[in-house]
C-alpha positions in Angstrom: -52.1 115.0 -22.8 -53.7 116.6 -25.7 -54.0 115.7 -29.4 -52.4 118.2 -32.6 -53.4 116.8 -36.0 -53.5 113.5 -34.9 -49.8 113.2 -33.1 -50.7 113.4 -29.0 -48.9 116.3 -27.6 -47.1 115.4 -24.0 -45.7 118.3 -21.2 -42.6 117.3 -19.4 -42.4 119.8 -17.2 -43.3 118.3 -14.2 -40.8 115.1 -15.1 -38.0 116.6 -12.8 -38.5 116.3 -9.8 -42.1 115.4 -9.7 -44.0 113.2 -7.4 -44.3 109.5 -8.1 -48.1 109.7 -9.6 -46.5 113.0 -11.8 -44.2 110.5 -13.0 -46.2 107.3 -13.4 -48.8 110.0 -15.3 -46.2 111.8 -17.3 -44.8 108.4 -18.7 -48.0 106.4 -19.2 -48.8 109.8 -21.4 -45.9 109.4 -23.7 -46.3 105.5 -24.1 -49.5 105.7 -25.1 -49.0 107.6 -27.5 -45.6 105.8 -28.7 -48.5 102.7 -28.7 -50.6 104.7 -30.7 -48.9 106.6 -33.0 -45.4 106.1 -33.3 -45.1 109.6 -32.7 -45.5 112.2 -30.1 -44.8 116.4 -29.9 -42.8 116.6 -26.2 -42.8 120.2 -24.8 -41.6 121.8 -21.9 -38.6 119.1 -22.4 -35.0 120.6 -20.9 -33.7 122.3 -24.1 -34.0 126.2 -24.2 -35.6 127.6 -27.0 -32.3 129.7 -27.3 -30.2 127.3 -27.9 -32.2 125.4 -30.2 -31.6 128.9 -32.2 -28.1 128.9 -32.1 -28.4 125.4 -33.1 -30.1 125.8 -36.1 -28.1 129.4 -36.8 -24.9 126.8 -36.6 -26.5 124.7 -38.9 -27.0 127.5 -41.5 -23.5 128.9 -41.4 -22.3 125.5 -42.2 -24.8 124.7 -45.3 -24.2 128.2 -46.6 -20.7 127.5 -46.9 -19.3 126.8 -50.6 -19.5 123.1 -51.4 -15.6 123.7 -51.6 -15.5 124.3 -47.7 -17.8 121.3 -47.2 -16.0 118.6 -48.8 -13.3 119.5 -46.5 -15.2 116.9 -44.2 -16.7 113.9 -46.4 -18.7 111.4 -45.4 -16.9 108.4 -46.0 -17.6 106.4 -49.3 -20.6 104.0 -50.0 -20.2 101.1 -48.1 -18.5 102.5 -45.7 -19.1 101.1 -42.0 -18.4 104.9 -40.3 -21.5 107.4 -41.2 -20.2 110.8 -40.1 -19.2 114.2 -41.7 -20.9 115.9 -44.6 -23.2 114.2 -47.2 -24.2 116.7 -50.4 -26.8 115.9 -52.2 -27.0 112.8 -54.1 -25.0 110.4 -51.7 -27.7 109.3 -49.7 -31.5 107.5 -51.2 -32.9 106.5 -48.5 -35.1 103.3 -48.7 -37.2 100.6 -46.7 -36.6 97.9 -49.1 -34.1 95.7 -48.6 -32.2 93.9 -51.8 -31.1 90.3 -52.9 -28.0 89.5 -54.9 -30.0 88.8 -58.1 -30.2 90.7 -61.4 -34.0 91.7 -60.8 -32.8 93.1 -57.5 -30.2 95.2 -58.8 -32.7 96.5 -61.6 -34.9 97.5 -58.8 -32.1 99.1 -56.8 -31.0 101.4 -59.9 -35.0 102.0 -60.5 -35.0 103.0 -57.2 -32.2 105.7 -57.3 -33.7 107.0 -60.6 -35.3 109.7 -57.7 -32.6 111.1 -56.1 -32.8 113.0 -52.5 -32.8 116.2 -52.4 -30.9 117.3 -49.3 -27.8 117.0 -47.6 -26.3 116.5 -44.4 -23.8 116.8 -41.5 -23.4 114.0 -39.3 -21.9 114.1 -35.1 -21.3 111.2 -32.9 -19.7 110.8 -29.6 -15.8 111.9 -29.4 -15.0 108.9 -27.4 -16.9 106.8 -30.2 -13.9 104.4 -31.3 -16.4 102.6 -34.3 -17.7 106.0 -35.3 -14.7 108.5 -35.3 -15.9 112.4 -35.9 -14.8 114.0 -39.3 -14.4 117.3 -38.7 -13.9 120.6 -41.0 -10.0 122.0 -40.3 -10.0 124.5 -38.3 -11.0 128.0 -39.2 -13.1 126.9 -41.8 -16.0 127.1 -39.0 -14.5 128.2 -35.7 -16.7 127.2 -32.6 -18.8 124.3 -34.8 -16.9 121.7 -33.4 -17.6 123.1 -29.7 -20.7 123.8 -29.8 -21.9 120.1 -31.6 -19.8 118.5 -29.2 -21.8 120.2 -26.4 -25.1 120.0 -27.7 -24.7 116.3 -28.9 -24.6 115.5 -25.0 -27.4 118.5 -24.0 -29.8 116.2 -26.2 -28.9 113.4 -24.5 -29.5 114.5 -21.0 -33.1 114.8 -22.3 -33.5 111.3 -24.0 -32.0 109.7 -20.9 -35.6 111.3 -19.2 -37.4 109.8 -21.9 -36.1 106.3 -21.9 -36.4 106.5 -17.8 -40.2 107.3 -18.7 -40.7 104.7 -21.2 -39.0 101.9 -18.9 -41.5 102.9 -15.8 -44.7 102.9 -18.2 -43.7 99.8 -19.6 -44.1 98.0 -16.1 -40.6 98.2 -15.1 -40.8 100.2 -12.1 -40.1 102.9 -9.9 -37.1 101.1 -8.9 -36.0 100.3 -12.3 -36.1 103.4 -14.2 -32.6 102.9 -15.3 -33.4 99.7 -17.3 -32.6 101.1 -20.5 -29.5 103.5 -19.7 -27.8 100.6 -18.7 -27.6 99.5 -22.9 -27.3 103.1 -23.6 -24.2 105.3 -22.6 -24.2 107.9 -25.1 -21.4 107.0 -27.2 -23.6 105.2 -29.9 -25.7 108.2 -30.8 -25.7 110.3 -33.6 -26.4 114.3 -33.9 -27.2 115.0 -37.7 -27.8 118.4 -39.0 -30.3 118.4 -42.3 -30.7 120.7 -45.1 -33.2 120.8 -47.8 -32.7 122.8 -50.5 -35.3 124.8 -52.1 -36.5 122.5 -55.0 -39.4 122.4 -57.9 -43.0 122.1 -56.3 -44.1 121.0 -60.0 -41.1 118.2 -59.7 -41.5 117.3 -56.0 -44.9 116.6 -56.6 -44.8 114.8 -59.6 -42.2 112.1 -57.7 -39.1 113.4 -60.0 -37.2 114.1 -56.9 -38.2 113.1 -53.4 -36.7 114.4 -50.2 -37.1 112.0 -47.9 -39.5 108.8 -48.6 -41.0 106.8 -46.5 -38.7 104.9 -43.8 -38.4 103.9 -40.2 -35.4 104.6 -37.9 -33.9 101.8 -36.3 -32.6 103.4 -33.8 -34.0 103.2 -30.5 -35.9 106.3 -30.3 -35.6 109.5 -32.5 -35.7 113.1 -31.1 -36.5 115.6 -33.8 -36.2 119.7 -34.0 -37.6 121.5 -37.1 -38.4 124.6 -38.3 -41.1 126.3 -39.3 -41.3 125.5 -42.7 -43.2 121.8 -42.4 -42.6 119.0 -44.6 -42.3 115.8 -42.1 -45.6 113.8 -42.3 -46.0 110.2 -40.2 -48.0 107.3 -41.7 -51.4 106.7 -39.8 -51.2 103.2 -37.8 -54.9 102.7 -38.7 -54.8 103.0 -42.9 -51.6 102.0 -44.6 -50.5 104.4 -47.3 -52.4 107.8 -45.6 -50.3 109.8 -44.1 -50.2 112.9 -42.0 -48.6 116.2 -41.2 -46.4 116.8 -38.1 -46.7 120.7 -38.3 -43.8 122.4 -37.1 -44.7 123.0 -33.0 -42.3 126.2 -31.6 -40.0 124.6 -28.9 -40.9 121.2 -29.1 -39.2 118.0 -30.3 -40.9 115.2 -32.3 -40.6 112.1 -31.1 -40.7 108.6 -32.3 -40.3 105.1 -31.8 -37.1 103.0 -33.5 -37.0 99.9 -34.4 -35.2 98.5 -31.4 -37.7 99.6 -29.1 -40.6 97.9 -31.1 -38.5 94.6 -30.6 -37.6 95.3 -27.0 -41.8 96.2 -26.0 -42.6 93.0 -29.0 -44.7 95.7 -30.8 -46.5 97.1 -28.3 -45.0 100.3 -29.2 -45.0 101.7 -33.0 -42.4 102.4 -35.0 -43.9 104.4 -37.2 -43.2 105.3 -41.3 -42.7 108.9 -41.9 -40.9 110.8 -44.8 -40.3 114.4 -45.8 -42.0 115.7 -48.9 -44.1 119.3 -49.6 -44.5 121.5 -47.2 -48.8 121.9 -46.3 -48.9 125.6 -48.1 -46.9 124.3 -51.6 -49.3 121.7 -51.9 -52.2 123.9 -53.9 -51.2 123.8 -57.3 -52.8 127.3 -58.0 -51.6 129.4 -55.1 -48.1 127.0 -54.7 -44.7 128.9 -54.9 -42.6 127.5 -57.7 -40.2 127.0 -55.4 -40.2 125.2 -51.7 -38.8 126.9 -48.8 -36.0 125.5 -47.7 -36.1 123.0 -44.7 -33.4 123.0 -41.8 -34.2 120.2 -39.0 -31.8 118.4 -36.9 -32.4 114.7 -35.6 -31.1 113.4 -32.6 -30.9 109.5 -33.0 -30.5 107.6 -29.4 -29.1 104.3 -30.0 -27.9 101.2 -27.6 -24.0 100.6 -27.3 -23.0 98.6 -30.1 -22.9 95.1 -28.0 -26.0 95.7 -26.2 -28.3 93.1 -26.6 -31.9 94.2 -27.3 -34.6 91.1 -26.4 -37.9 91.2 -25.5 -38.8 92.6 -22.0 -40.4 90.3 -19.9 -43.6 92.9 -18.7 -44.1 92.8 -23.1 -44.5 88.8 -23.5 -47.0 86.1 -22.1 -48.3 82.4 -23.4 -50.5 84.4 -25.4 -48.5 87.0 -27.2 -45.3 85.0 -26.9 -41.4 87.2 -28.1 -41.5 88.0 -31.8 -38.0 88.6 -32.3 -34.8 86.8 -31.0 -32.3 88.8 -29.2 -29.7 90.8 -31.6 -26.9 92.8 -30.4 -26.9 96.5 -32.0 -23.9 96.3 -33.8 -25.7 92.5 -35.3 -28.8 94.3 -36.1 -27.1 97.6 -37.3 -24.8 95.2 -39.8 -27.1 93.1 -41.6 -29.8 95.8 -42.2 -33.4 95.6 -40.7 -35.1 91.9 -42.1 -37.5 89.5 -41.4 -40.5 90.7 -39.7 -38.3 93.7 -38.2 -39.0 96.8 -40.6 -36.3 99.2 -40.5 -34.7 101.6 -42.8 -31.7 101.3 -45.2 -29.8 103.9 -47.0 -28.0 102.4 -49.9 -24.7 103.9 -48.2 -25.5 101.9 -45.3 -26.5 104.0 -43.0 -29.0 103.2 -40.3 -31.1 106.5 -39.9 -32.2 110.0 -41.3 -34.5 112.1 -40.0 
């Protein structure tokens, strides 16, 4: 394992297949550094570098097409329990605050969405997902986006079914019980979201007018993120609140990071970390800084337990001295009342339960 401004870098080539210490090293790489960070670059990981290209070509035919063509297939409105289809700009603020009922709350909410995001989105689930139906363009508006999604929704899976067999074994599971956590986790309860963000004011952006992304957690069960080039994605250090850092774009690799519901099912012995998406490294000095940003394309991959999984504290995490800090919740529990209590999580104000 080696270390790239301060997120741990870990190889998984020698994952298929390997021998049992390969294994047992390969996975006690990759939780230590979900114990440490949150976060972690994972290379060498079963997605060709090719088809992470035509993924992110697919996602720029579809943001270049006229808002016209896009609205085609809308993202449901506000409130709405099914998050899929396309979100322009504006729809989404994504927050980690939670809000009361109460006239100071609601003051705070609309203070809150005086910044508005600057970026939209396309979001992909399961076909067989009966909670979280696909919206889909008509045909010809896109042919071969539907395919292609469809195909590489369950390409990124194959990989985060490695990473959650990894996780159980360095956790203390086992050998023999690799599977632990595919057994809450079929697929069907994942989502695929593909993420523009425009070019925007790096006077504005830096001056907190607009935001991008701020600062939130998933709470998903782990995250798998491909970006470009461009930067922009920056994770909270675990060791100083408020000072956060840059995950540079890495060619080929994913990012990625502990949700929510694996911090309750390891009782916070793994991290799930803060991040947020703001000016790229290069717009940052004022005097050489481009007017303009580049514009960001990444495309989060957001592994989550079927909806009536129940997600309690492992046994191997808990002892008389550090005794379960959360009670068991189902997903579907957890994903419906918002992240509270001691469990931080994120919350859009349309509900959702991730962004990326």
């Amino acid at each position: 394992m080696t270390t790239s401004p301060s997120i741990p870098v870990v190889d998984l080539g020698s994952w298929p297949g390997g021998s049992a210490a390969d294994r047992k090293r390969i996975a006690s790489e990759l939780t230590d550094a979900c114990r440490r960070v949150g976060f972690v670059y994972v290379v060498n990981h079963g997605v060709p570098p090719a088809l992470l290209d035509e993924a992110f070509a697919w996602s720029r035919r579809l943001f270049d097409l006229p808002l016209e063509k896009k609205m085609l297939a809308p993202h449901p409105p506000a409130g709405s329990a099914v998050h899929r289809g396309y979100s322009w700009p504006g729809l989404e603020k994504v927050s980690q605050t939670l809000y009361a009922d109460g006239e100071e709350d609601r003051a705070k909410q609309v203070e809150d969405r005086r910044v508005s995001d600057v970026k939209e989105s396309y979001e992909i689930g399961s076909e067989d997902s009966i909670q979280q139906p696909n919206i889909w363009l008509p045909a010809g508006v896109l042919p071969g986006f539907r395919e292609f999604t469809t195909a590489f929704y369950w390409r990124c899976f194959d990989v985060a079914k490695e990473l959650l067999r990894a996780l159980a074994l360095a956790l203390g599971l086992g050998l023999d019980d690799e599977d632990f956590f595919l057994s809450f986790h079929s697929g069907a309860n994942n989502q695929l979201r593909l993420l523009h963000y425009p070019p925007v004011e790096v006077e504005k952006l830096a001056r907190d007018e607009v935001a991008r992304m701020p600062a939130h957690s998933d709470w998903s069960t782990l995250t798998m993120l491909f970006q470009d080039g461009n930067g922009g994605l920056q994770v909270e250090d675990p060791k100083q609140e408020g000072r956060f850092v840059d995950a540079m774009p890495m060619r080929g690799a994913l990012v990625m990071n502990v949700g929510d519901l694996l911090m309750r099912w390891s009782n916070d012995s793994l991290k799930s970390t803060l991040h947020r998406v703001t000016l790229p490294p290069l717009a940052r000095d004022a005097a050489t800084a481009p007017r303009m940003t580049p514009a960001r394309y990444s495309i989060p991959y957001f592994v989550s337990p079927d909806p009536t999984a129940v997600v309690r504290c492992l046994a191997v995490c808990a002892d008389a001295r550090n005794p379960p800090r959360y009670p068991p919740v189902t997903q579907e529990e957890y994903a419906r009342r918002g992240p509270g209590g001691t469990a931080r999580g994120e919350r859009l104000e349309r509900t959702d339960g991730m962004a990326g």
